[in-house]
C-alpha positions, 0 to 999 in steps of 0.5 A: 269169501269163505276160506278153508285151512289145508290139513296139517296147517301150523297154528301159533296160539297161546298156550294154557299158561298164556295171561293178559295185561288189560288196560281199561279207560271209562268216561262220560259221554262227553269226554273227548274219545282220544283222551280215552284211548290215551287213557286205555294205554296207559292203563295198559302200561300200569298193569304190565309194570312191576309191583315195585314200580307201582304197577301191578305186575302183569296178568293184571289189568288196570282201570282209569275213570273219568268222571264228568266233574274231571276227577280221575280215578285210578285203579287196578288189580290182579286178575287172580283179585276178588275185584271183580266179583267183588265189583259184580256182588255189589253191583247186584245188591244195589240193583236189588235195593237192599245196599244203598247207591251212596255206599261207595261215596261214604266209604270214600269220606271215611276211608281218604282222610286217612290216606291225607298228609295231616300237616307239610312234609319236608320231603321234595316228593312226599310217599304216597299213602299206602295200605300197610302198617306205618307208626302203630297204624294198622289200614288193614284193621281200621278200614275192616271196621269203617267198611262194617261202619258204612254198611250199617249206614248204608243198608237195611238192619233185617238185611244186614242181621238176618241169616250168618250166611246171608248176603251182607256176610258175603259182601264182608267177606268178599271186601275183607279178602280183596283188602288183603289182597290191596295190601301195600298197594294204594287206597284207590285199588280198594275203592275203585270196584265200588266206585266204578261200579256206581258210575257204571249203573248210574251211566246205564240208567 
């Protein structure tokens, strides 16, 4: 039944500065559905807790990816990240053939070393790996020179050397600003627009 609004009816809507907090939860078919709906709500709480509470602060949203093998990856970011224009480039560029589908897992293998406890800590809670400086050790720099590593592994040498602003140069670009917008944040965060993606594509398939 078609309803209509008096005139001079008061609306409450959200204004231009309104943001939202999303919490996003991906699973393979045969994960139970009210294990990703807990999954959503937790995410949810993720993006909307504070930065130093290892959260992402609000007007953020975060993701949680169950994979069928029962890893659980999970990331987030700010909206105002390059995440998910990262996330969508690389998904069009695997789509086209010219980044291999194994891009992500082998920036994985190269980057999570890194972010492993080399021997036992003494510590009762070990800190959690974070992209930041620590005893000499720059993430920011290393990882620039992986992720140029990795491409060279995982793309075509006329695709990768043709023009300076083609699209290999934008995928660089749109890495090393989402890197620096990961700062101080964990490695998963970097990975995840990779890693999703992949699972995404490959899911649809």
């Amino acid at each position: 039944q078609k309803r209509t609004v008096p005139r001079g009816y008061q609306l409450i809507v959200p204004g231009k500065n309104a943001d939202v907090s999303a919490g996003i939860a991906i699973g393979h078919m045969h994960t139970p559905l009210q294990s990703l709906v807990e999954a959503a709500r937790e995410a949810e709480k993720a993006a909307k807790r504070a930065k130093e509470k290892g959260g992402y602060g609000k007007s953020a949203f975060a993701v949680h990816l169950y994979k069928r093998s029962g890893e659980v990856l999970r990331w987030g970011a700010r909206w105002s990240d390059d995440a998910v224009k990262l996330a969508d480039f690389f998904g069009q560029l695997t789509d086209d053939k010219k980044l291999s589908a194994k891009f992500p897992y082998a920036l994985a293998a190269n980057l999570r070393p890194y972010a492993q406890t080399p021997h036992p800590t003494l510590e009762a809670k070990p800190k959690p790996f974070r992209i930041e400086p620590v005893n000499g050790f720059d993430p920011q720099q290393v990882f620039a020179r992986e992720f140029e590593h990795v491409l060279r592994q995982q793309s075509d040498d006329k695709w990768r050397s043709a023009d300076v602003n083609n699209e290999a140069s934008t995928l660089r670009t749109l890495a090393q600003t989402y890197l620096k917008d990961c700062d101080h944040r964990g490695l998963d965060d970097f990975l995840g627009p990779f890693l999703t993606t992949t699972f995404i594509r490959k899911a649809s398939d």
